[in-house]
C-alpha positions as CSV (number, residue, x, y, z in Angstrom):
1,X,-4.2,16.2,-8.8
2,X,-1.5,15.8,-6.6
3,X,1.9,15.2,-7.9
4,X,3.4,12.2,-5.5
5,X,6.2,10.6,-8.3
6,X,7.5,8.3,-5.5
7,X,3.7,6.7,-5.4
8,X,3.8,3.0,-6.5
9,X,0.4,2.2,-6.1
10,X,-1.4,0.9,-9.2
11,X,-5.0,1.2,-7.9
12,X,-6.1,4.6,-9.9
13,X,-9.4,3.7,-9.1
14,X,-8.8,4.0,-5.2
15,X,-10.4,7.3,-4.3
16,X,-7.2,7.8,-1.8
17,X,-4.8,7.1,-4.5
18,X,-2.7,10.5,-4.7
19,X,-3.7,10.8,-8.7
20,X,-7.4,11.4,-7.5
21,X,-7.2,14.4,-5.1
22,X,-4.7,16.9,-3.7
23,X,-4.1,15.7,-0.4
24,X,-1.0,13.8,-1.5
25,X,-0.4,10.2,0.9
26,X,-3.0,11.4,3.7
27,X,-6.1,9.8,2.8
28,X,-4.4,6.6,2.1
29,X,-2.5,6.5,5.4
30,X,-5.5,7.5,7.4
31,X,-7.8,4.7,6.0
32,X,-4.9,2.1,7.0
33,X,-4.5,3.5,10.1
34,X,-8.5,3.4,10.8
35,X,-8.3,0.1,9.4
36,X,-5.1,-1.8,10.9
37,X,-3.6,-1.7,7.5
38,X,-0.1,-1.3,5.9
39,X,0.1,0.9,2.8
40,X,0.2,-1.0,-0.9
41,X,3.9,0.8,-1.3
42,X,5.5,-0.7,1.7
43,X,4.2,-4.4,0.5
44,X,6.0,-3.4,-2.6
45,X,9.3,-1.2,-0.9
46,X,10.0,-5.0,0.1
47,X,9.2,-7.1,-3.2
48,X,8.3,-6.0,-6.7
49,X,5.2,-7.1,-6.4
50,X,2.7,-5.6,-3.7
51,X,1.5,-9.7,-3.0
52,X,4.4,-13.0,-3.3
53,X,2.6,-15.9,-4.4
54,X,0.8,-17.5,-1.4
55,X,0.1,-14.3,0.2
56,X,-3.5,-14.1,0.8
57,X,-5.0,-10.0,0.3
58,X,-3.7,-9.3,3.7
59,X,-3.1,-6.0,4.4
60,X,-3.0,-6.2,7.8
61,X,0.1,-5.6,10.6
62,X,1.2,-9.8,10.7
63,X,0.0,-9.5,6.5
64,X,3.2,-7.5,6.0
65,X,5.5,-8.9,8.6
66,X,4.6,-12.2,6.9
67,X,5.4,-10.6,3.4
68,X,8.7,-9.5,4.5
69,X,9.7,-12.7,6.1
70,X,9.1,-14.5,2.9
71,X,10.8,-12.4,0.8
72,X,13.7,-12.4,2.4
């Protein structure tokens, strides 16, 4: 397993969470970038939380810049 301490995703049972493989962040950033999708951690490099109450599972580009409007 890959040793990523910095990781605050809470989704072990991700298959691109670091704690599953040895590739470190690269699956997970290559499946957002396939996908349109911001990483878990930055939703959560802006709030405690990876979602604010009303945010919807948005993961998308306008998901996060609408996360980091409302939490400032």
């Amino acid at each position: 397993m890959a040793n990523v301490p910095f990781c605050t995703c809470t989704d072990k049972a991700c298959p691109n969470n670091p704690c599953n493989h040895n590739s470190g962040c690269t699956p997970c950033i290559a499946k957002c970038l396939k996908q349109g999708e911001i990483p878990t951690c930055f939703f959560k490099a802006v709030s405690a939380d990876d979602l604010l109450p009303g945010d919807e599972q948005d993961w998308t580009y306008k998901g996060f810049a609408e996360h980091v409007l409302k939490s400032r």
